[in-house]
C-alpha positions in Angstrom: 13.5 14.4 -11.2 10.7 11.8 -9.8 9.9 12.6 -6.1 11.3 9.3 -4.9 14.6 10.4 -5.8 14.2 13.2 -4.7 13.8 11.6 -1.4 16.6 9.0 -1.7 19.0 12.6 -2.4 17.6 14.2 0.5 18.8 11.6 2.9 22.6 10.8 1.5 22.9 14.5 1.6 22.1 14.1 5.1 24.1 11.3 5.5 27.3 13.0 4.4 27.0 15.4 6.8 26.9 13.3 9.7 29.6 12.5 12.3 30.2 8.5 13.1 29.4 7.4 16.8 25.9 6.8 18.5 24.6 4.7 21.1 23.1 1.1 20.9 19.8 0.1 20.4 19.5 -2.2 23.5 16.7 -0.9 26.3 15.9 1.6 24.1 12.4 3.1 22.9 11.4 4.5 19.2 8.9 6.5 18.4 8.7 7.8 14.7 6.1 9.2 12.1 6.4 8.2 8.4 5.0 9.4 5.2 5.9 8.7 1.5 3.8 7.5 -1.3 2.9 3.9 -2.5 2.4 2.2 -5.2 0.4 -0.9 -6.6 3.0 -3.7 -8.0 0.8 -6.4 -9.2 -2.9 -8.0 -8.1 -6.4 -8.5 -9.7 -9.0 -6.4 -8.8 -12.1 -7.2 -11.6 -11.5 -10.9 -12.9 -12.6 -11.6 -16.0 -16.3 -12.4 -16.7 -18.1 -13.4 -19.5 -21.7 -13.1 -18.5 -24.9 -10.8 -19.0 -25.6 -7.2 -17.8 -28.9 -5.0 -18.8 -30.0 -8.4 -20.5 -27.4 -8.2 -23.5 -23.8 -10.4 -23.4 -20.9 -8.7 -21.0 -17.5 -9.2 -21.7 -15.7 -8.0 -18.7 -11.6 -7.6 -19.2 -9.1 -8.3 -15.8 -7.7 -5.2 -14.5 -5.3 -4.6 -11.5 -5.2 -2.8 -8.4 -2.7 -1.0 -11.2 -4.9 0.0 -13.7 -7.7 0.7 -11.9 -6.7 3.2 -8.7 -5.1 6.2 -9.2 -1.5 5.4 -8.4 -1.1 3.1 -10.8 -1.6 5.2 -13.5 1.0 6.2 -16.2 2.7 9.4 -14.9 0.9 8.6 -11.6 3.0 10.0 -8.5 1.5 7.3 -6.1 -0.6 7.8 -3.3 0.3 9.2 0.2 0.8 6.4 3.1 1.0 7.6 6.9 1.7 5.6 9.2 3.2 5.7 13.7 6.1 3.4 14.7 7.0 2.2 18.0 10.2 0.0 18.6 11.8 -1.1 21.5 15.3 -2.8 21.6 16.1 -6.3 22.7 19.4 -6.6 22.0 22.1 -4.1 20.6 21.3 -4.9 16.6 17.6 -5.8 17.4 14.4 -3.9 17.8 11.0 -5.5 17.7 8.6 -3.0 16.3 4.8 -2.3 15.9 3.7 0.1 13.0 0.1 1.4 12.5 -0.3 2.9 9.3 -3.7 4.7 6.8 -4.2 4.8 3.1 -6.6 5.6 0.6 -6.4 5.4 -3.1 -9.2 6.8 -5.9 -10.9 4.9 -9.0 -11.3 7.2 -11.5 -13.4 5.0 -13.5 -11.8 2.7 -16.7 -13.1 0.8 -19.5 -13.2 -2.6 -19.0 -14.8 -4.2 -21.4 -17.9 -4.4 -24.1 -21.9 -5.0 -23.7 -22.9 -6.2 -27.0 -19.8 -5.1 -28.7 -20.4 -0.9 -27.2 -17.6 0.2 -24.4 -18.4 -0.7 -21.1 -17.0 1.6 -17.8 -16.4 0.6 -14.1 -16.2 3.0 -11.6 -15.2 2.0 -8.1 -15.3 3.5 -4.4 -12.2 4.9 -3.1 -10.0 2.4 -1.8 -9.5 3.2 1.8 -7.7 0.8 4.7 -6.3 0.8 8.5 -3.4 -1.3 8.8 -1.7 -2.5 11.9 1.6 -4.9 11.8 4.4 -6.3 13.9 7.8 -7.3 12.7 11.6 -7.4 14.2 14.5 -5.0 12.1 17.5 -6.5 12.6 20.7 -3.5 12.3 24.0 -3.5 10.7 26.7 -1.1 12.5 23.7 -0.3 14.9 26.0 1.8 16.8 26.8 3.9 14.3 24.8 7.3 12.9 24.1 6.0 10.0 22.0 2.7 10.4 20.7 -0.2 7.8 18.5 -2.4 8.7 15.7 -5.2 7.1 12.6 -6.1 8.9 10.5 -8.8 8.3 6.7 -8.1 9.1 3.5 -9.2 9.3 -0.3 -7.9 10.2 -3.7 -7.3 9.3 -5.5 -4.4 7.4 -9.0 -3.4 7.9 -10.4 -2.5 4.5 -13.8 -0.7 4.1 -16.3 -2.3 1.6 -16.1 -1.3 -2.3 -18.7 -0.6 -4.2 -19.0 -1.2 -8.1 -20.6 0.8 -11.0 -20.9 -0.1 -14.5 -22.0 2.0 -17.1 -22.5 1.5 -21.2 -22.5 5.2 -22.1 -23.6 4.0 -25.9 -26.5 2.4 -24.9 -27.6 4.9 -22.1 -27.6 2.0 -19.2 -25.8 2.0 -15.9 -26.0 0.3 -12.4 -24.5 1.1 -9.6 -23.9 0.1 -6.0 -22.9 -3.6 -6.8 -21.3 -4.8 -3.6 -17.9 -5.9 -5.0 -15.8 -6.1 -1.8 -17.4 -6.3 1.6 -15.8 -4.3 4.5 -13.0 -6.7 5.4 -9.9 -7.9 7.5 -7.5 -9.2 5.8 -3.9 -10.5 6.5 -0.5 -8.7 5.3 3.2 -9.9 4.8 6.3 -8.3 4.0 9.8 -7.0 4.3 11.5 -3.3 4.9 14.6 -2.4 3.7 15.8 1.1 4.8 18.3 3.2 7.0 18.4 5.8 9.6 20.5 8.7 10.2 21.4 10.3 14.0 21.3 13.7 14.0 21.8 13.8 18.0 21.5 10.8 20.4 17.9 11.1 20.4 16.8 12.4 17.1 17.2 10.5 13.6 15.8 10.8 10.4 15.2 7.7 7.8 14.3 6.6 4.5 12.7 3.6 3.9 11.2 1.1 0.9 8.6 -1.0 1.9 7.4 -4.7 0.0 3.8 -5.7 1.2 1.3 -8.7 0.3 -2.3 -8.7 1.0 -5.0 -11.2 1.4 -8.0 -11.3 -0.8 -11.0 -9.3 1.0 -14.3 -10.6 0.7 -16.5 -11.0 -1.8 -20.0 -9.3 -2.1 -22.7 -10.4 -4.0 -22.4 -9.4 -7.3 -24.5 -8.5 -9.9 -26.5 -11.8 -11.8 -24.4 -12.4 -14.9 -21.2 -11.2 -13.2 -20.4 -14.2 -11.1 -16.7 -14.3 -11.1 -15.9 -10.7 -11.2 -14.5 -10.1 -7.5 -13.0 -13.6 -7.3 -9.8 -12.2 -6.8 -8.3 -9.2 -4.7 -5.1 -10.3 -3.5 -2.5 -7.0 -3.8 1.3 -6.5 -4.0 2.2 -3.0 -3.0 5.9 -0.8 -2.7 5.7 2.0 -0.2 8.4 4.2 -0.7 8.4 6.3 3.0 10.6 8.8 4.9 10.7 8.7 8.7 11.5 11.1 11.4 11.7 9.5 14.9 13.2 9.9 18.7 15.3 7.0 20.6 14.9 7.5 24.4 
């Protein structure tokens, strides 16, 4: 059994045990942690190139956020996402929320191409970003325990810089340090689609899947006979996260 459903088991067991009847949302604070893993849907992280590197013809593949990190990969379990909620209700189906969230994600190094016909390897730094965002959940049966809800949301991610290797193993040549991304801010949009569960009037516990799009970063100044290669970086994600939170 995968660890997402694993999770998604977790919380109707919960939910079956659960009493109907709860207050509204309406004047009401939220505070909640969340943690879960996440996953890369789709995005280009190296574009295709063909070009020159260690003064012999490169032919560099495209490969996605996918292929390249670590929770892409096949029998990958993702990579762990925390992030802080606050909410506060407006109405008594409403809440306008702010989220602050981490992640980081490794490269363990891929081919992507040839140098004169030999394999050529990219190795990228660790992905790592702060994220902050601001959206409005909208509830169905809000004043039950067990609440659904969608959110639209939008933000901004602060992404440190990434830094690119290549290496021809065949032909003994590498370089390193080739500022692919620079240390950017970048702007996010998405939806969230989950539910919570009361345990008491104050206390709930959720489960929630997360749809995110992210803005390209910015370029660095790539190697000469790459030009091209970082011309991309746009990046579709699917957080999967469980929540525990307080209402007061």
């Amino acid at each position: 059994m995968s660890k997402r459903s694993a999770l998604f088991l977790v919380a109707l067991a919960l939910a079956a045990a659960v009493p109907a009847g709860a207050e509204g949302l309406e004047g009401r604070f939220t505070l909640a942690v969340q943690g879960g893993l996440d996953s890369e849907i789709s995005g280009t992280v190296l574009s295709p190139v063909n070009g020159t590197l260690f003064e012999l013809p490169v032919v560099i593949d495209q490969r996605s956020w996918r292929e390249t990190f670590e929770p892409g990969r096949p029998g990958g379990p993702g990579q762990m996402r925390a992030q802080i909620l606050l909410g506060y209700g407006v109405t008594q189906s409403g809440e306008i929320i702010a989220r602050g969230s981490y992640y980081q994600m490794e490269s363990p190094g891929i081919q992507v191409g040839t140098v004169a016909g030999d394999p050529l390897f990219a190795f990228l730094d660790p992905y790592e970003e702060w994220g902050v965002e601001i959206g409005y959940r909208f509830y169905l049966s809000s004043q039950a325990r067990m609440k659904s809800y969608v959110a639209p949301v939008a933000g901004a991610r602060f992404l440190d810089r990434v830094l690119l290797g290549l290496q021809a193993p065949d032909r003994g040549s590498s370089i390193s340090n080739i500022p692919h991304f620079k240390a950017s801010t970048v702007a996010t949009f998405g939806v969230d689609l989950g539910f919570s569960i009361d345990l008491t009037d104050s206390f709930y516990l959720g489960l929630e899947a997360l749809l995110r799009y992210q803005t390209r970063p910015v370029a660095g100044t790539t190697a000469p006979g790459l030009n091209g290669i970082n011309d991309d970086g746009t990046r579709w994600s699917a957080p999967v996260v469980l929540t525990v939170g307080v209402r007061f």
